[in-house]
C-alpha positions as CSV (number, residue, x, y, z in Angstrom):
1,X,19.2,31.4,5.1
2,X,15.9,30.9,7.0
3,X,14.3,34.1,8.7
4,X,11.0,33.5,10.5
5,X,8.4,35.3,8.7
6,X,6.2,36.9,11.5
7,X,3.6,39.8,11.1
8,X,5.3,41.9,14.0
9,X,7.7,42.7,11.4
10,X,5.6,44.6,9.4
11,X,5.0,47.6,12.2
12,X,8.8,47.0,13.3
13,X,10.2,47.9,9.7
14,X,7.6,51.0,9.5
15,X,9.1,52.0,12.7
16,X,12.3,51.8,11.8
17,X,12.5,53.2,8.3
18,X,9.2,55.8,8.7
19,X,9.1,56.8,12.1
20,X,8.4,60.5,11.7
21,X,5.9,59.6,8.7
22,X,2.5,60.0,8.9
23,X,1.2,56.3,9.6
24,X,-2.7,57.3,10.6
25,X,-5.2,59.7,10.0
26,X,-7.6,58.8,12.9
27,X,-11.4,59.4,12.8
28,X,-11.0,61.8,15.5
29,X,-8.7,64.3,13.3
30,X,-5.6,63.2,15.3
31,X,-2.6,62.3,13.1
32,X,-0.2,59.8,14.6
33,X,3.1,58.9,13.1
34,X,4.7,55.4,13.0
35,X,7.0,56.1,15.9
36,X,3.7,57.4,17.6
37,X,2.0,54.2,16.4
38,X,4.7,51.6,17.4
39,X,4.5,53.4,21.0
40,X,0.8,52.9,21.2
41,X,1.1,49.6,20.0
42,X,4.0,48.8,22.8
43,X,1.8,50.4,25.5
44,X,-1.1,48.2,24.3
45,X,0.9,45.3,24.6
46,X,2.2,45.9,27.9
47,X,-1.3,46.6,29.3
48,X,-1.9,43.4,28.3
49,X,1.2,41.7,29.7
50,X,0.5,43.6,33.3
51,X,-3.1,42.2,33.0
52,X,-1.7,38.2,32.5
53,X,-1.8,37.9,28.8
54,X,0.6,35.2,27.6
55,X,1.2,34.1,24.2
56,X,-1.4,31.8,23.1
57,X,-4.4,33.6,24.6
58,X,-6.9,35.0,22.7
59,X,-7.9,39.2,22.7
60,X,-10.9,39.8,20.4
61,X,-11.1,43.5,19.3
62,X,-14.6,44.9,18.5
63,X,-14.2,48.1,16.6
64,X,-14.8,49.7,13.5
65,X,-11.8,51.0,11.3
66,X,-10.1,53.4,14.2
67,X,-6.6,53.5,14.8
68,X,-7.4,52.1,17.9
69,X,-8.3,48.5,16.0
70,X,-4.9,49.7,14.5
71,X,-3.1,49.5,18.1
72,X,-4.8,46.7,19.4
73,X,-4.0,44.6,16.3
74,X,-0.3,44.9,16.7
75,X,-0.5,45.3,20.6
76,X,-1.7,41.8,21.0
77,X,0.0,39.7,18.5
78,X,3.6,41.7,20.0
79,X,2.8,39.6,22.4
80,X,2.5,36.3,20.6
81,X,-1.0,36.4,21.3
82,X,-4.2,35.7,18.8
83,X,-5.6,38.4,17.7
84,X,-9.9,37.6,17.5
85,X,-11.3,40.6,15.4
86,X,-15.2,40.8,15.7
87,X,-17.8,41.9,13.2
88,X,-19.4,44.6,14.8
89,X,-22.9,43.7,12.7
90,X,-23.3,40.4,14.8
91,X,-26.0,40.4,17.4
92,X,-25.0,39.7,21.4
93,X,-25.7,36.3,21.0
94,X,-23.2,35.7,18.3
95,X,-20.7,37.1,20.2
96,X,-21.6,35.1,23.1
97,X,-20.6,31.8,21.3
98,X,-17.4,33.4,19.4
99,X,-16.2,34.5,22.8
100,X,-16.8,31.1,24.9
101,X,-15.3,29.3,21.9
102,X,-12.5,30.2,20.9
103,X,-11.9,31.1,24.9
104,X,-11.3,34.6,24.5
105,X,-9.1,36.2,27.9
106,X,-10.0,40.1,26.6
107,X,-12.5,42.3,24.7
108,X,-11.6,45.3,23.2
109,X,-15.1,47.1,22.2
110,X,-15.2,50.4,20.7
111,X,-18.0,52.9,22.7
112,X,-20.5,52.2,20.1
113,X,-20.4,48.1,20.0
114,X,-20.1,47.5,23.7
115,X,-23.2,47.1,24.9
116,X,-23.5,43.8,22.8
117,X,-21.0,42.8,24.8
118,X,-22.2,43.7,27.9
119,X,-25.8,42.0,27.4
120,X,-23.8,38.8,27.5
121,X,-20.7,39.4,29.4
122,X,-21.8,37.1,32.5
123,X,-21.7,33.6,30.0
124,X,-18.7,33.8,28.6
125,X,-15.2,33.3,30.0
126,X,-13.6,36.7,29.7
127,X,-12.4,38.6,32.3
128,X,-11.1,42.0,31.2
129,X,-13.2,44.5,29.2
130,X,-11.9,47.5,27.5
131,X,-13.1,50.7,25.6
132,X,-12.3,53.7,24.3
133,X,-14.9,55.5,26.6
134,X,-16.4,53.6,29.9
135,X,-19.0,56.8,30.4
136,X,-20.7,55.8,27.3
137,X,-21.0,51.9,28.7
138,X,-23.1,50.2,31.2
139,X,-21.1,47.7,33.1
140,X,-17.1,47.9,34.4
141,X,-15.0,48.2,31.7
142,X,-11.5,49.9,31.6
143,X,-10.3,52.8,29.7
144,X,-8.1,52.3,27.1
145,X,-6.3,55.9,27.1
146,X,-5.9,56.0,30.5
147,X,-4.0,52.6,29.9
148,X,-2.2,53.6,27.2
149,X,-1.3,57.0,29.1
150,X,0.1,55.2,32.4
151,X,2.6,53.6,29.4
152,X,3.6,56.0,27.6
153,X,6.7,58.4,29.1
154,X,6.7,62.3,28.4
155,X,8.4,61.9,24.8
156,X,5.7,59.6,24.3
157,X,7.6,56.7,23.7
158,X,6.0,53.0,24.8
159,X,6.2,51.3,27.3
160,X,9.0,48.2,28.0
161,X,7.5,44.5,27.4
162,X,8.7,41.3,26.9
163,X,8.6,40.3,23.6
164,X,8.3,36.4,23.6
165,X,9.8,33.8,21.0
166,X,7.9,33.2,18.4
167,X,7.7,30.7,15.5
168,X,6.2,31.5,11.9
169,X,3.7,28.7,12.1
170,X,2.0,30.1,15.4
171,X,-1.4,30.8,15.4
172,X,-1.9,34.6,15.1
173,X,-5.0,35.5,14.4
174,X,-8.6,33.6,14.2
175,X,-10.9,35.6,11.9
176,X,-14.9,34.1,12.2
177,X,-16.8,33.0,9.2
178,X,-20.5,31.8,9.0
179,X,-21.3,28.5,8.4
180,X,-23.5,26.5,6.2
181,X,-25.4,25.1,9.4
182,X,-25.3,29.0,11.3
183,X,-22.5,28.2,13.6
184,X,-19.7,30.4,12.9
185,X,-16.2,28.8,12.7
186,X,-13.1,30.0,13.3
187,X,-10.5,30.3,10.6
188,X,-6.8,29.8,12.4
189,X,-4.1,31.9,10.6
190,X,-0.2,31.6,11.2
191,X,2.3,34.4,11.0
192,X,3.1,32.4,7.6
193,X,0.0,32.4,6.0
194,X,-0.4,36.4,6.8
195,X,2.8,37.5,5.9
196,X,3.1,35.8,2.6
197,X,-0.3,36.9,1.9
198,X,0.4,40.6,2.3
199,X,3.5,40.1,-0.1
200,X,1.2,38.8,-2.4
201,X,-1.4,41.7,-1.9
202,X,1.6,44.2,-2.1
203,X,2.6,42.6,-5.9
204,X,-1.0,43.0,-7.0
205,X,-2.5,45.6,-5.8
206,X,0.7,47.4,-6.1
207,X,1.2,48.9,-2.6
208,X,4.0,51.3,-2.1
209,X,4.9,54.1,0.5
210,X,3.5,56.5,-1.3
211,X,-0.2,54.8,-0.9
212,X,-2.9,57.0,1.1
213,X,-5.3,53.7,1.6
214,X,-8.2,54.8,2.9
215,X,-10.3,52.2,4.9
216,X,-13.9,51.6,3.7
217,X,-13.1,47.7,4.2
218,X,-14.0,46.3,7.4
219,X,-10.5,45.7,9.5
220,X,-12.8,42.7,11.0
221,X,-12.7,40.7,7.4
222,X,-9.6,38.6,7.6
223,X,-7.8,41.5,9.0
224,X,-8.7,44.0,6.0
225,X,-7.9,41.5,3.8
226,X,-4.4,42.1,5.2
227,X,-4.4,45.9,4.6
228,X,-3.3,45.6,8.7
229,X,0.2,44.2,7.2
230,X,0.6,45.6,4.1
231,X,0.0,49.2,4.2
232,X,2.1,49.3,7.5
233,X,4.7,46.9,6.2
234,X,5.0,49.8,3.1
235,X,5.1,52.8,5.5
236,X,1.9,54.1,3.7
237,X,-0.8,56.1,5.5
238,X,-3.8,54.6,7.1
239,X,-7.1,57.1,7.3
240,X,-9.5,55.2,9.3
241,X,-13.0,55.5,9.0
242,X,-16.1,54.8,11.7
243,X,-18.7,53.8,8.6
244,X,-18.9,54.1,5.0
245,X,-20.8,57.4,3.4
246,X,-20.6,58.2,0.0
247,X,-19.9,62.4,0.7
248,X,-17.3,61.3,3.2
249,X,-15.4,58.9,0.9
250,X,-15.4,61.7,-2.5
251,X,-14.5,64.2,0.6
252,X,-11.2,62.1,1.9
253,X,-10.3,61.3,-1.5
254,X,-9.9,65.3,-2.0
255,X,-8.7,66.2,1.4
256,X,-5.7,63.4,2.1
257,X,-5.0,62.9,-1.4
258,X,-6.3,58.6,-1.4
259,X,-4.8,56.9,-3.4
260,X,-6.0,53.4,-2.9
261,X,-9.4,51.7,-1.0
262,X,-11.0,48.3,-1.3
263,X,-14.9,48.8,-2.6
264,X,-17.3,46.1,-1.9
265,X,-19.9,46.0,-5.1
266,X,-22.5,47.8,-2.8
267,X,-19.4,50.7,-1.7
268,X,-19.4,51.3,-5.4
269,X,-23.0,51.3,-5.9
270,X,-23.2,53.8,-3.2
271,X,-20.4,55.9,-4.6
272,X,-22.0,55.7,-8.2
273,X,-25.4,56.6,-7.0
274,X,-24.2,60.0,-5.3
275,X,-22.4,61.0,-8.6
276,X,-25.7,60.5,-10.1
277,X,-27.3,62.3,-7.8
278,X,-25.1,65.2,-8.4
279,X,-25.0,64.7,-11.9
280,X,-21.6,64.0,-12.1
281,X,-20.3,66.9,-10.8
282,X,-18.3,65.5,-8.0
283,X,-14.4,65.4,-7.5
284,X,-13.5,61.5,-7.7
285,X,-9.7,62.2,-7.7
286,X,-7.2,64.1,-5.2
287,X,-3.7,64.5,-5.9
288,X,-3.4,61.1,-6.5
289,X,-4.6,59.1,-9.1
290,X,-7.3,56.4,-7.5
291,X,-7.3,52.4,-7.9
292,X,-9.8,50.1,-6.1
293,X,-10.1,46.6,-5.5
294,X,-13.6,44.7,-5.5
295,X,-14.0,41.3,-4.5
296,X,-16.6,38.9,-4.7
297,X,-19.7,39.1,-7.3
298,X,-18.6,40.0,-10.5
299,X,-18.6,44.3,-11.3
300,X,-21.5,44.7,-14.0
301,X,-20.4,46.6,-17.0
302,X,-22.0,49.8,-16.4
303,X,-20.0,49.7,-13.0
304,X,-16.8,49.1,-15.3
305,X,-17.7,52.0,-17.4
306,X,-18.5,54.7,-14.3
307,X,-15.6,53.8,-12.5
308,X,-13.0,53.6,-14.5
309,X,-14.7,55.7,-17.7
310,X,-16.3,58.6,-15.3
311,X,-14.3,58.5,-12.0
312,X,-11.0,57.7,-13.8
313,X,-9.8,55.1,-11.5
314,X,-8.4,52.0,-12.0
315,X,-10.8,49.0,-10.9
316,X,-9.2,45.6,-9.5
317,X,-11.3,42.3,-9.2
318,X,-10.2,40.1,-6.9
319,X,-11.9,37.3,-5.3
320,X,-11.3,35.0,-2.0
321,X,-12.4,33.6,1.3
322,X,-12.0,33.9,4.8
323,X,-9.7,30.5,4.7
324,X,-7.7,31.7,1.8
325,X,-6.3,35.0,3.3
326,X,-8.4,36.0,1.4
327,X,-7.4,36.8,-2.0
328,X,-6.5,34.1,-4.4
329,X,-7.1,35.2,-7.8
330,X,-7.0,38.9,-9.5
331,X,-8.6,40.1,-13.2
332,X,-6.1,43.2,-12.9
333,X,-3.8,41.4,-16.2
334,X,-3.6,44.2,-18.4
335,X,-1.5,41.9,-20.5
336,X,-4.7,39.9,-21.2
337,X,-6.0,43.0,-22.2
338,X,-4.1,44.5,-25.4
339,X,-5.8,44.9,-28.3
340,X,-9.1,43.8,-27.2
341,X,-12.1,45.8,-27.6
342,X,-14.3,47.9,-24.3
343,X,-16.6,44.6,-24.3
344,X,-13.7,41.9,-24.4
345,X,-12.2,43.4,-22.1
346,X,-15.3,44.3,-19.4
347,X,-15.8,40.7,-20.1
348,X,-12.3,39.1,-18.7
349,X,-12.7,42.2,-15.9
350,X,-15.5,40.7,-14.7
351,X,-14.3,37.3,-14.1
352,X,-12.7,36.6,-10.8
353,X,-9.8,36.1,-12.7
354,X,-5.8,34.6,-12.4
355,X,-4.4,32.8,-9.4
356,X,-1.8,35.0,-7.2
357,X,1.5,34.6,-7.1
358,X,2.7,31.1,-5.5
359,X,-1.3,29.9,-5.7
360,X,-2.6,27.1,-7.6
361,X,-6.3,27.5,-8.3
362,X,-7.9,24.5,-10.4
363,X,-11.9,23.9,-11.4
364,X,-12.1,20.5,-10.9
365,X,-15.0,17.9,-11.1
366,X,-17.2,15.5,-8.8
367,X,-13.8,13.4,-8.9
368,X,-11.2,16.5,-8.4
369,X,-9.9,16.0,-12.0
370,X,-9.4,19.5,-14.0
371,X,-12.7,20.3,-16.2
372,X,-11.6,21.4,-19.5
373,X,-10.3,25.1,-19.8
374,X,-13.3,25.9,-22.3
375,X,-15.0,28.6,-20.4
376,X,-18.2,26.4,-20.7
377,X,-17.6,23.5,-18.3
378,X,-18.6,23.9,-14.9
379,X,-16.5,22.5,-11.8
380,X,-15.2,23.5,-8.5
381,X,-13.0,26.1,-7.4
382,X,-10.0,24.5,-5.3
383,X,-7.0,26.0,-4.4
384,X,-3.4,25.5,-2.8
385,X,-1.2,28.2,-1.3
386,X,0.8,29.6,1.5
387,X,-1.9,32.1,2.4
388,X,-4.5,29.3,3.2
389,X,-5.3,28.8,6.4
390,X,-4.2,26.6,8.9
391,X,-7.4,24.8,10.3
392,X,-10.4,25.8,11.7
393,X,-10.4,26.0,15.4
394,X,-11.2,23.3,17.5
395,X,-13.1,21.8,14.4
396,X,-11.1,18.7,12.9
397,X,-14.0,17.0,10.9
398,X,-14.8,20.5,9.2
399,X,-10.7,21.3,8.5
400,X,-10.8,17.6,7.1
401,X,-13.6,17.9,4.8
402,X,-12.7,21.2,3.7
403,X,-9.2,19.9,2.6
404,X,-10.2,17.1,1.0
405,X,-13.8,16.6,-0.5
406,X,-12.9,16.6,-4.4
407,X,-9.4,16.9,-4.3
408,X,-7.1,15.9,-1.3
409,X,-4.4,18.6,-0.2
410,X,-6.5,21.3,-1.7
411,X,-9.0,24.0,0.1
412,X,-12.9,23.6,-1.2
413,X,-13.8,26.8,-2.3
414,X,-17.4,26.0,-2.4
415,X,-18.1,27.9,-6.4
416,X,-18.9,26.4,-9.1
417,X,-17.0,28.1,-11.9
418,X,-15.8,27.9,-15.5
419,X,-12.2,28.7,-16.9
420,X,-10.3,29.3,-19.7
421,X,-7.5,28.9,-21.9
422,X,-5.3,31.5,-19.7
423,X,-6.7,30.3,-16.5
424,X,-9.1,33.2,-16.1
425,X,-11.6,31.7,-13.4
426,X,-15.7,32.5,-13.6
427,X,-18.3,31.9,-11.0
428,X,-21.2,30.5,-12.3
429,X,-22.9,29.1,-9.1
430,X,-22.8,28.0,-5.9
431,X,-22.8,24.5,-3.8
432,X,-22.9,25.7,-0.3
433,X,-26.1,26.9,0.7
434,X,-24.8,30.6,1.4
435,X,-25.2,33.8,0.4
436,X,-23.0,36.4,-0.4
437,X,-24.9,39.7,0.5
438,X,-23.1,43.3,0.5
439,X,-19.8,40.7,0.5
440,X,-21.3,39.2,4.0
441,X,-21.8,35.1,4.1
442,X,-25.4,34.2,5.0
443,X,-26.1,31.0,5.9
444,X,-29.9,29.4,4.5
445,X,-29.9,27.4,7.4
446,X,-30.1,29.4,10.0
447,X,-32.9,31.4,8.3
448,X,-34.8,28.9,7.4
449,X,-34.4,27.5,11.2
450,X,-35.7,31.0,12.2
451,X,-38.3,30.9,10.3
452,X,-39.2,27.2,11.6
453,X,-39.9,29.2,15.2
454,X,-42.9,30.8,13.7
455,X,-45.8,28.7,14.4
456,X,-47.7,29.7,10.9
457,X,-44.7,28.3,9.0
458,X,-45.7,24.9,7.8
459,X,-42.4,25.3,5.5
460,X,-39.8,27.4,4.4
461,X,-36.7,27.6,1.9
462,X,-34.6,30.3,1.5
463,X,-32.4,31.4,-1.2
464,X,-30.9,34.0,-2.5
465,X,-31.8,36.4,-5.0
466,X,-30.3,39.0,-7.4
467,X,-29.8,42.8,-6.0
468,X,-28.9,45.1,-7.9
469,X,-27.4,47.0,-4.2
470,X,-26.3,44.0,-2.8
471,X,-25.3,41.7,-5.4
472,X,-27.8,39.0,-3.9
473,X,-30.2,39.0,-1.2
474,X,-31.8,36.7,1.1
475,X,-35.5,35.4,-0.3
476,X,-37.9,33.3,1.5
477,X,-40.7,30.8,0.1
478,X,-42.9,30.0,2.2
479,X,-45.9,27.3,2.8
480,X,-48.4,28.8,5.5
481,X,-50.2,26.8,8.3
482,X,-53.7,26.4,7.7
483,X,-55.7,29.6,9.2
484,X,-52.5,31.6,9.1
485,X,-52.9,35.4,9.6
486,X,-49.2,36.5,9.0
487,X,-48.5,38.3,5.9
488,X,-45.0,39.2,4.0
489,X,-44.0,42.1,6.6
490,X,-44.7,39.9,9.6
491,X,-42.3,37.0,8.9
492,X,-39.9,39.7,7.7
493,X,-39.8,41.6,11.5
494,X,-40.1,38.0,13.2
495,X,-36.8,37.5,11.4
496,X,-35.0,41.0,11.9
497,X,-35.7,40.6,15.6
498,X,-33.3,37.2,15.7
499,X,-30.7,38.1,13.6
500,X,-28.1,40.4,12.9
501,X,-29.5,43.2,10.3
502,X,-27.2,42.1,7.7
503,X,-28.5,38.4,7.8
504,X,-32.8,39.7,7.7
505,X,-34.9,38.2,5.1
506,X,-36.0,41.2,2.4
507,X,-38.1,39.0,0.5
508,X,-41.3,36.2,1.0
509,X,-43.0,34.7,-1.3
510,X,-45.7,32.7,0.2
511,X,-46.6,29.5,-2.4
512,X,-48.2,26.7,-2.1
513,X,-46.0,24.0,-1.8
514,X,-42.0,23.8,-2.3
515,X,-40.4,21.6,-5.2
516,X,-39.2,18.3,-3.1
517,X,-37.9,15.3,-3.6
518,X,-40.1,11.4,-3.1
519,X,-37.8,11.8,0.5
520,X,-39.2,15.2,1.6
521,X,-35.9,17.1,0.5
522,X,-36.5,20.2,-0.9
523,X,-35.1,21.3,-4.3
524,X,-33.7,24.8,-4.0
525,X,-31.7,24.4,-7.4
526,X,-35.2,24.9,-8.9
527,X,-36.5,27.8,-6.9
528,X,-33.0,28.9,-7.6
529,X,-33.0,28.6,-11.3
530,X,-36.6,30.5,-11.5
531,X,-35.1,33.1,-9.5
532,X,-32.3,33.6,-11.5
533,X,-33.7,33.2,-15.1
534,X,-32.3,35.6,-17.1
535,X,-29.6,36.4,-15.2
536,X,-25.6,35.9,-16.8
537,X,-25.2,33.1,-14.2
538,X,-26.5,32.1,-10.1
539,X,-24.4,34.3,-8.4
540,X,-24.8,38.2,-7.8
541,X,-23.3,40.3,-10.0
542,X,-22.6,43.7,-8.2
């Protein structure tokens, strides 16, 4: 038998197995239950439908981890139509280019986010603006709970819509990743690929209805890494968030009883640096015994030892990308594990670990054959799965290459890595020229073009460099123009002012000259390499 898998199943089984459950704990204190939930959601969609939304057109959401993210989320793609989410870091003029390309029909923008919309709402192509509170917005925008409210009858129940026919390998969501040349590109998920992926995330991360999942990941990164699906799909409890703060998180943790949460390396820091602070006399567990995932640069072993020696959770490293759903590969194989000392087993912790379920993750060389599994020879990271993405939008050459550089049929991962005998994956460097800072992609690039507009840069490279907050962070060297009067702080303000926060340079080094080849190319493995001496490998580690 063949059933379509679609993602609108997820909120449709919640409905119908947990409707008088508690589905969200909103940021505003309200508690909503799934049947509450589905009805916003159907409201949502029919708001849509009333205002011309078809399936196929794109509604970007702009919103930090609300339940109204929540709503919209299921509200749009009910109606077979993409859901855009937005990172709410991005400056006005990112969003300007997002929005005109992917073609985006609707903004949702939460109070707080819309007037980076606004500054540039007369060059792009949408129509209809939405928020959760026009009084706090320049501009014409409508309110969402006045739309919802027209929808929803006395027993708040939703509103009727038509539901249209819809295949698993539709386009459902496009989630926006930088680039390595600054332009962001957008990553085109099916229902396929984001159901099968939040099966997989339910296996190994071990999701059941029973989870309190509280959300200090952004819903904007590749849908919470499917948390959307997955903790709605379980009938677990949401409790949404508007920012991450250390107090806040301990204080949830105690109050709703959390269970589960995704920690970035710097949410951890943050978290470790407040029990510090306190001297250890905070409450790290509710009712509920605590596991967290943490993805991307490998946990340190001091962050091992606090978090799951002192906190007394259970710490899971998993690693992906955007175009992989994300998560491909998980350390949390406590089979690997028995009878191995604290340091052998911090040590296979760290790595990014095992490929999912169903996922074929290889470390291949210049001519896509397997390296050996010695844990010493380094190769790239491919992988093949049903979670990977479909394409990028409306970028054929880039789908292309990233299917196909080293090995064809496989996606490019971009890390350089080791593995070994079990298959246990380790990042030792990188070969796009990115950065992963506080688990957000940087691109060189478009820094070093930044920097280019300053007209007492003669030249520039940037790289990145080892945080101990933010795993790595972006570092400039610099060769001056002649009678140049700018100093570190300058070029560091220059910079802030064109980019979004996350992306601003926090280091310059002004030198001389830069290594370069006898074309002019410069050789950033070398400023790279003196950056990183000393270091367990060239990628950050927490």
């Amino acid at each position: 038998m063949h059933k379509p898998l679609l993602v609108t199943d997820f909120l449709d089984r919640a409905r119908r197995h947990y409707a008088d459950e508690t589905a969200v704990v909103a940021t505003t204190g309200d508690r909503y239950t799934y049947r509450e939930l589905g009805a916003r959601a159907d409201a949502f969609s029919a708001f849509l439908q009333t205002e011309g939304v078809a399936k196929g057109d794109r509604v970007a959401v702009l919103d930090p981890n609300t339940h109204y993210q929540l709503e919209a989320a299921y509200g749009i793609m009910q109606l077979g139509a993409v859901h855009t989410p937005l990172n709410y870091r991005l400056t006005p003029d990112d969003y300007a280019y997002i929005l005109e390309d992917a073609g985006v029909d609707v903004v949702y923008a939460d109070h707080e986010y819309a007037e980076k919309i606004q500054a540039v709402r007369d060059d792009v192509p949408t129509e209809l603006f939405v928020t959760d509170d026009p009084d706090a917005v320049d501009g014409d925008w409508r309110d969402v709970e006045t739309e919802l409210d027209a929808r929803l009858d006395a027993d708040g129940a939703g509103a009727d819509y038509e539901r249209p026919e819809m295949a698993e390998d539709d386009v459902v969501t496009i989630n926006y990743t930088s680039g390595t040349t600054g332009d962001p590109k957008g990553v085109c998920r099916t229902h396929r690929a984001e159901t099968l992926h939040s099966y997989l995330v339910t296996a190994h991360q071990e999701i059941s209805d029973d989870d309190v999942y509280l959300w200090t990941l952004p819903m904007f990164h590749v849908n919470g890494w499917g948390h959307i699906y997955s903790i709605t799909g379980n009938g677990a409890t949401h409790v949404c968030t508007r920012g991450v703060d250390a107090a806040d998180v301990f204080d949830a943790i105690q109050t709703e009883d959390v269970s589960y949460l995704c920690a970035a390396p710097t949410v951890l820091n943050m978290l470790m640096d407040y029990y510090d602070q306190h001297d250890g006399d905070v409450a790290t567990t509710g009712a509920n015994p605590v596991r967290a995932a943490t993805a991307g640069a490998a946990p340190p072993e001091s962050t091992l030892r606090t978090v799951e020696g002192e906190f007394g959770w259970t710490l899971m490293h998993v690693y992906g990308a955007t175009e992989t759903g994300p998560l491909i590969t998980t350390s949390h194989a406590p089979r690997h594990f028995a009878d191995k000392s604290d340091d052998e087993r911090f040590g296979l912790m760290k790595r990014q670990g095992i490929g999912y379920l169903g996922t074929e993750v290889r470390v291949v060389d210049e001519d896509g054959e397997d390296v050996p599994r010695d844990g010493s020879t380094i190769g790239e990271i491919v992988v093949r799965g049903n979670q990977v993405m479909e394409k990028y939008w409306n970028k054929p050459e880039a789908t292309e290459e990233a299917f196909s550089e080293r090995r064809e049929g496989y996606y490019h991962m971009g890390d350089l890595a080791t593995w070994d005998e079990n298959g246990f994956v380790a990042i030792q460097d990188r070969k796009k020229d990115i950065i992963i800072s506080g688990g957000e992609n940087i691109s060189t690039i478009e820094l070093e073009d930044v920097l280019y507009e300053h007209p007492e840069v003669s030249k520039a490279a940037v790289i990145p460099a080892p945080s101990d907050r933010w795993g790595e962070t972006p570092k400039a060297f610099v060769v001056l123009a002649p009678d140049a009067s700018v100093d570190a702080d300058g070029l560091k303000d220059f910079v802030a002012d064109r980019v979004a926060s996350f992306k601003r340079i926090t280091r310059v080094e002004f030198v001389e000259e830069l290594p370069e080849t006898a074309t002019g190319k410069v050789q950033k493995y070398e400023l790279r390499q003196r950056e990183w001496d000393g270091e367990e490998s060239m990628v950050g580690q927490g």
